[in-house]
C-alpha positions as CSV (number, residue, x, y, z in Angstrom):
1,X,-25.4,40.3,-36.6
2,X,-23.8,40.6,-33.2
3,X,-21.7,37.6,-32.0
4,X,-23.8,35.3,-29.2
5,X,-22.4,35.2,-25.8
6,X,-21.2,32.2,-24.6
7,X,-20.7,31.7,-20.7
8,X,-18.8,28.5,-19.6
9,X,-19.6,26.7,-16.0
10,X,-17.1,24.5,-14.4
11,X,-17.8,22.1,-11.6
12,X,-14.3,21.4,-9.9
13,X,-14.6,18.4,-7.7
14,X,-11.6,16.2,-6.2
15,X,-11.7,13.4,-9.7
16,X,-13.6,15.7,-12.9
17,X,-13.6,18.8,-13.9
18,X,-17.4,19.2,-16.0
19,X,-17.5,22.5,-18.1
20,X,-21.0,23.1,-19.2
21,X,-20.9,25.7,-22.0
22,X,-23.9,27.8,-22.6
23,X,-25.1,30.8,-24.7
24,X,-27.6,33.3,-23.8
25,X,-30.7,34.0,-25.7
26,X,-32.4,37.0,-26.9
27,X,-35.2,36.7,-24.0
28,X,-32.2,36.1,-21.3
29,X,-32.4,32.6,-21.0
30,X,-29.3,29.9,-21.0
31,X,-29.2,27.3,-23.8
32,X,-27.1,24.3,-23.4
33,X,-24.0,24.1,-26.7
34,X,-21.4,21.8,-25.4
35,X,-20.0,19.7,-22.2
36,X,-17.1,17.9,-21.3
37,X,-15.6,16.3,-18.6
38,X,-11.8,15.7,-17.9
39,X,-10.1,14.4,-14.8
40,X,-8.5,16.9,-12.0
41,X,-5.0,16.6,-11.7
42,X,-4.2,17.7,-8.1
43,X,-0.5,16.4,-7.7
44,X,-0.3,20.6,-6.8
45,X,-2.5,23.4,-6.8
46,X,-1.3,24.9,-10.3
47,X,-1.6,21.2,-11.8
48,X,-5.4,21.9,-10.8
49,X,-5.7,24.9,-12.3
50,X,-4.1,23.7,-15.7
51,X,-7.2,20.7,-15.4
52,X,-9.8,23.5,-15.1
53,X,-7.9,25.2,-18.0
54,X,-8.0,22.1,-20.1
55,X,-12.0,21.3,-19.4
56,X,-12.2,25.0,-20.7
57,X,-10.3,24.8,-23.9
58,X,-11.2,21.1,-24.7
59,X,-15.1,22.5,-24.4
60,X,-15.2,25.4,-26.7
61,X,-12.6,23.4,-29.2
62,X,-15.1,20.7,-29.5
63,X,-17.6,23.3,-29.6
64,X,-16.0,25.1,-32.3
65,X,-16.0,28.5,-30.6
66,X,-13.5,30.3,-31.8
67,X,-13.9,34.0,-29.9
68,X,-13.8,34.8,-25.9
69,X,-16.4,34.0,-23.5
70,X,-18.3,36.2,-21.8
71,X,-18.0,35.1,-18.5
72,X,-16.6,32.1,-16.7
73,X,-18.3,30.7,-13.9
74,X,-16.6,28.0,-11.1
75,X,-18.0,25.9,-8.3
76,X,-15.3,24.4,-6.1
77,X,-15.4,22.9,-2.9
78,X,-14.7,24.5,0.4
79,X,-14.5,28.1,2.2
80,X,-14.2,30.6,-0.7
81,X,-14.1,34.4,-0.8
82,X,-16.5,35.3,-4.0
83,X,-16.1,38.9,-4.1
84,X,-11.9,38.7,-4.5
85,X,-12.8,35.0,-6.3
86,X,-9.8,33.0,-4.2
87,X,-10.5,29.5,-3.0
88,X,-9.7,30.3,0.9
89,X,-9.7,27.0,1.9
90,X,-10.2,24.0,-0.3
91,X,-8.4,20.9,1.5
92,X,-9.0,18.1,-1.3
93,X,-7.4,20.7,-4.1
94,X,-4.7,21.6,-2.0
95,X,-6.0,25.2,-2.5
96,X,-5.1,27.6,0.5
97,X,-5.9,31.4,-0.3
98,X,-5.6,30.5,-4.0
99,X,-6.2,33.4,-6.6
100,X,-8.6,31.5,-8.9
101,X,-10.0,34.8,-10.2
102,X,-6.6,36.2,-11.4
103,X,-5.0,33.3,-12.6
104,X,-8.2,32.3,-15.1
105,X,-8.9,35.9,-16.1
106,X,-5.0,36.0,-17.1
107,X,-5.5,32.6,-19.4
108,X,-9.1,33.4,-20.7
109,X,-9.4,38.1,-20.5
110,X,-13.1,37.2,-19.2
111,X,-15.0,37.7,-16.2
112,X,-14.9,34.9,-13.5
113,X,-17.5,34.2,-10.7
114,X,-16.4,31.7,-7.9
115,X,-18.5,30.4,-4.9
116,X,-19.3,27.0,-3.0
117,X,-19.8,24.0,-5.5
118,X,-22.8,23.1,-3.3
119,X,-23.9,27.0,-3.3
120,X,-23.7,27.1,-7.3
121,X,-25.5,23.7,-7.5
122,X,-28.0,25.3,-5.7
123,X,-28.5,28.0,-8.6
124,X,-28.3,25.6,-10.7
125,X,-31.4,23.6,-9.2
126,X,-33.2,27.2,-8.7
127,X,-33.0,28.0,-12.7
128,X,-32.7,25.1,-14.4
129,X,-34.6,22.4,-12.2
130,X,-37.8,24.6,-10.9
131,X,-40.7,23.7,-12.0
132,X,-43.3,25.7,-9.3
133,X,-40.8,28.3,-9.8
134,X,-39.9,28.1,-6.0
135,X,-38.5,31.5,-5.1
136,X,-37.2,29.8,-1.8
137,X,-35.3,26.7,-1.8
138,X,-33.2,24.7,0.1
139,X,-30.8,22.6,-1.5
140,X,-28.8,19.7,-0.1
141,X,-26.0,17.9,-1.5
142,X,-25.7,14.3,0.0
143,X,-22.3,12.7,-0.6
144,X,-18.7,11.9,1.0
145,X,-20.1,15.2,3.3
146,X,-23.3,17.1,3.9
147,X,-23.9,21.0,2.5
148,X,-26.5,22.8,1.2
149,X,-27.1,25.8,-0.7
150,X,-29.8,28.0,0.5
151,X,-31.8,30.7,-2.1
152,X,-34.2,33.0,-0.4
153,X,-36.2,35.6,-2.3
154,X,-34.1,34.0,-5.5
155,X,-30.5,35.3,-4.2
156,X,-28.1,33.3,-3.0
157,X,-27.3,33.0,1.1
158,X,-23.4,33.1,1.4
159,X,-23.1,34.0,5.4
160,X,-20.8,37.1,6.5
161,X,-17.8,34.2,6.4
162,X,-19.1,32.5,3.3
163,X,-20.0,29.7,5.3
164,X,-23.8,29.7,5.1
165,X,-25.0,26.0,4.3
166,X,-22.8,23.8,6.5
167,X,-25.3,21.7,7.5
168,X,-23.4,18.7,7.5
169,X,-21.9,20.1,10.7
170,X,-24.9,20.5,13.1
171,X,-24.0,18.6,15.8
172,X,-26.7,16.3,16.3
173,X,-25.0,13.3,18.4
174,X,-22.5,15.2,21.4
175,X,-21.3,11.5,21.8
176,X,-21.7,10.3,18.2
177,X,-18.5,9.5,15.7
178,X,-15.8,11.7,14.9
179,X,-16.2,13.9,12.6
180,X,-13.2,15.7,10.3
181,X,-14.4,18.9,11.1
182,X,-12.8,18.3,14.9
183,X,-15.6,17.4,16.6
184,X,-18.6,14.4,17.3
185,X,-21.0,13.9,16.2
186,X,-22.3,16.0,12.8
187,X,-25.2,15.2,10.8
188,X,-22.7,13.9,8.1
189,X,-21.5,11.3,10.1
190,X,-24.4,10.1,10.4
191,X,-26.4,10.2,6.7
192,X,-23.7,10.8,4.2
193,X,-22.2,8.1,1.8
194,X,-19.6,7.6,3.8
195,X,-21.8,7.4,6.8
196,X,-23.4,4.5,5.2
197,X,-20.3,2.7,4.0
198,X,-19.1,3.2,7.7
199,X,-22.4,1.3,9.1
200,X,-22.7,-1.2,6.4
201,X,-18.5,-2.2,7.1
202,X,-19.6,-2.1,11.1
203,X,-22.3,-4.8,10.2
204,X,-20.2,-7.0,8.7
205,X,-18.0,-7.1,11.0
206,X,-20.3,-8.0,14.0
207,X,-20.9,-11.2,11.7
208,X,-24.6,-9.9,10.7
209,X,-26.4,-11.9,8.6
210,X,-26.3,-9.8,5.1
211,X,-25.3,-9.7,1.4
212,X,-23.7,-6.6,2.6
213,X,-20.3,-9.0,3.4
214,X,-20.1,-10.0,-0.4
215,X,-20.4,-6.7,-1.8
216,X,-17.5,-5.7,-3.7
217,X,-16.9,-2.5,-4.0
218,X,-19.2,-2.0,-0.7
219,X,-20.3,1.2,-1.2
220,X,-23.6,3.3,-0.5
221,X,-24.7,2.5,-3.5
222,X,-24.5,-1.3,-3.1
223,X,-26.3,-0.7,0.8
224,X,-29.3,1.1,-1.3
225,X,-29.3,-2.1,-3.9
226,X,-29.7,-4.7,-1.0
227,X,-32.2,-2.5,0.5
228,X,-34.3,-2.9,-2.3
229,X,-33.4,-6.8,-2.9
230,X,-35.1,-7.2,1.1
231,X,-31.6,-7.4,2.9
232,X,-32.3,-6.9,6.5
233,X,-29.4,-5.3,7.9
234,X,-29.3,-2.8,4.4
235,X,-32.9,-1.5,4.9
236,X,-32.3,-1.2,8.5
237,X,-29.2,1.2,7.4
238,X,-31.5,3.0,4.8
239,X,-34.3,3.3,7.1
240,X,-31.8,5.0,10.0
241,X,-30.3,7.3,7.5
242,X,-33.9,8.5,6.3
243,X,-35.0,9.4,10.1
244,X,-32.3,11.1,11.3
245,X,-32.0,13.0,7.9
246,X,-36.1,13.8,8.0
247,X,-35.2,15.1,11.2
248,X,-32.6,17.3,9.9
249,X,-34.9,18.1,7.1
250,X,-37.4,19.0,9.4
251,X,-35.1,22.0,11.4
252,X,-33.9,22.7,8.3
253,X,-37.8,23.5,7.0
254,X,-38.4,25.6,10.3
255,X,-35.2,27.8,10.3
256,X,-35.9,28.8,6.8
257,X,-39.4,28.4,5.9
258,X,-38.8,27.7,2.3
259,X,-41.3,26.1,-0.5
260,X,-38.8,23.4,-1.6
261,X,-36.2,21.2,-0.1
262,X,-34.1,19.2,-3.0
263,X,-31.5,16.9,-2.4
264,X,-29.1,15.7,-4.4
265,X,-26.2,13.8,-4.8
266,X,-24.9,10.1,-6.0
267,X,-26.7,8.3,-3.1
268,X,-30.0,10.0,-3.9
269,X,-29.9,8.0,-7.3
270,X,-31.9,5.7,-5.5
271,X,-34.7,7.8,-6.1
272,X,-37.7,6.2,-3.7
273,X,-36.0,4.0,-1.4
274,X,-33.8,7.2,-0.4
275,X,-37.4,9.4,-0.1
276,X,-39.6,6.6,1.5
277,X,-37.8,6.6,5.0
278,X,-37.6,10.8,4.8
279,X,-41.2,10.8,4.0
280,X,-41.7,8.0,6.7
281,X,-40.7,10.6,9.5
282,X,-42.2,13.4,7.9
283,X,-45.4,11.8,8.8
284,X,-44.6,10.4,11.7
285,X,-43.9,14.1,13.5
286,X,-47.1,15.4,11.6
287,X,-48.9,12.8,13.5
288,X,-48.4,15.1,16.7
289,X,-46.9,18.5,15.6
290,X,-49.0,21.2,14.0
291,X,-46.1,22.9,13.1
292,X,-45.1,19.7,10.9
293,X,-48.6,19.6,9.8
294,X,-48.3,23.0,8.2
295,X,-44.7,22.6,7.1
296,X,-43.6,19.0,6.6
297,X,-45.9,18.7,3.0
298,X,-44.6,15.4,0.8
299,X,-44.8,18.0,-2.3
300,X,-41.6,20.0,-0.4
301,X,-39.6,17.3,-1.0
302,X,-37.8,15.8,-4.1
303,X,-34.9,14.8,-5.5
304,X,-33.0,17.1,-8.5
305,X,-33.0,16.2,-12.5
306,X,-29.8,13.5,-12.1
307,X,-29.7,14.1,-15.6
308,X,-28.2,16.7,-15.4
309,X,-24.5,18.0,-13.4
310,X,-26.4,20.8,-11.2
311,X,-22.9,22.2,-10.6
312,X,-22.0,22.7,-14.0
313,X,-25.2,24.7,-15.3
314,X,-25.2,26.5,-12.1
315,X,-21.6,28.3,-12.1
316,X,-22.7,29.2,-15.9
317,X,-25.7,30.4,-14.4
318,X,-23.3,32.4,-11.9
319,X,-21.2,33.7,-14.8
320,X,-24.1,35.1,-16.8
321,X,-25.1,36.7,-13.2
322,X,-23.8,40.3,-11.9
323,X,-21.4,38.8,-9.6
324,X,-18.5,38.7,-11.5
325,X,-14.5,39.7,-10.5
């Protein structure tokens, strides 16, 4: 009997590494074996490496694989070049034109596939979180920033710099707060985490009236958990967030006509208090657009599976994929 093939996924973010290890069926399909998660070491951009390394070996040891994969698969943040596999740019890893490619296919002798975390959580959502089998999906990742992966015709959209998705940095406020990207303004500042932290902190300090000041640690999950305890000044927050990102959501539906939007991310955890105020605009502009009428449908949105670490079983979904250096 042949030996199965075994593809590992690895979701590199700033704090975890998560390796989702996987074999392939008969019929094609990706079964779930084994998953770990260890911390990311980035005191330098080798000490990185070794932590995606580690994840790697600790998986298939606990896994009791004892042969080669078949493929390894990686998501990591930031600008990356995923026909060479380097990490072009990836500020929180200290990774500048970093050969990520070469330097796993030295330790493991298997094929690697690298592209945007938010890019492979997007394949990830596509197979393994599809339901109506959506061949055209949008997904967006809400968190310390604002991305998405976009999947038309079930390939991924990468962008002649690899740069398709960066949603986070429309410009929607000219005069609006800075943003890191250099300018003012960006949709992130205004509906990721850490745009909510930043109101909820603003609030306080006006002297508002709000449970929000005893909150400790006050973050966007605590804003969501007064929101839903009748706190004012929270579901005022929540219910600013959920406009301007229904907007978003909206232009986001028009430039790409696709039969899904899915969002994901810690913050959407809050399941429907984060949908309410999205859906709340939604019907608002199909109240006087036809165009929203048509395209802004309740069933296009939803949350992903939280269950599940999207990045993880996507980049094994990359690795069992042709796109491999």
């Amino acid at each position: 009997m042949a030996a199965r093939s075994y593809f590992a996924g690895v979701d590199v973010g700033g704090t975890t590494v998560t390796t989702q290890l996987v074999t392939q069926l008969v019929d094609g399909q990706l079964q779930h074996v084994h998953e770990t998660t260890v911390a990311t070491d980035t005191s330098s951009p080798d000490a990185t490496m070794e932590s995606i390394a580690h994840g790697i070996d600790l998986t298939l040891r606990e896994a009791q694989v004892d042969h080669g994969l078949a493929g390894i698969g990686l998501g990591v943040p930031g600008q990356v070049d995923a026909v060479n596999c380097v990490s072009v740019m990836a500020v929180n890893l200290f990774w500048y034109d970093y050969p990520v490619g070469a330097r796993l296919r030295e330790r493991f002798g298997a094929p690697i596939a690298l592209d945007n975390d938010v890019r492979v959580a997007a394949l990830g959502v596509y197979q393994f979180d599809n339901p109506a089998n959506s061949q055209d999906l949008v997904y967006v990742s809400i968190g310390t920033g604002v991305a998405a992966g976009i999947i038309l015709n079930g390939q991924l959209l990468r962008g002649r710099n690899n740069l398709a998705g960066e949603v986070g940095h429309y410009i929607v406020d000219p005069q609006g707060p800075p943003c890191n990207c250099g300018v003012r303004g960006c949709l992130e500042t205004f509906v990721s985490a850490t745009a909510v932290i930043r109101m909820a902190r603003a609030a306080v300090s006006a002297g508002q009236a709000t449970v929000l000041a005893t909150c400790e640690p006050l973050n966007a999950k605590a804003v969501y958990d007064a929101a839903a305890a009748g706190d004012a000044v929270a579901q005022q927050i929540v219910v600013d967030v959920g406009t301007r990102l229904g907007i978003a959501l909206r232009n986001i539906m028009m430039a790409y006509d696709v039969d899904s939007v899915v969002l994901g991310g810690g913050v959407t955890r809050a399941g429907d208090r984060y949908l309410d105020p999205i859906l709340a605009e939604w019907a608002r502009q199909r109240e006087t657009s036809a165009f929203a009428r048509a395209m802004l449908l309740p069933s296009k949105l939803r949350i992903a599976d939280p269950s599940r670490n999207m990045g993880a079983w996507g980049a094994a979904a990359l690795a069992a994929r042709n796109h491999l250096f």
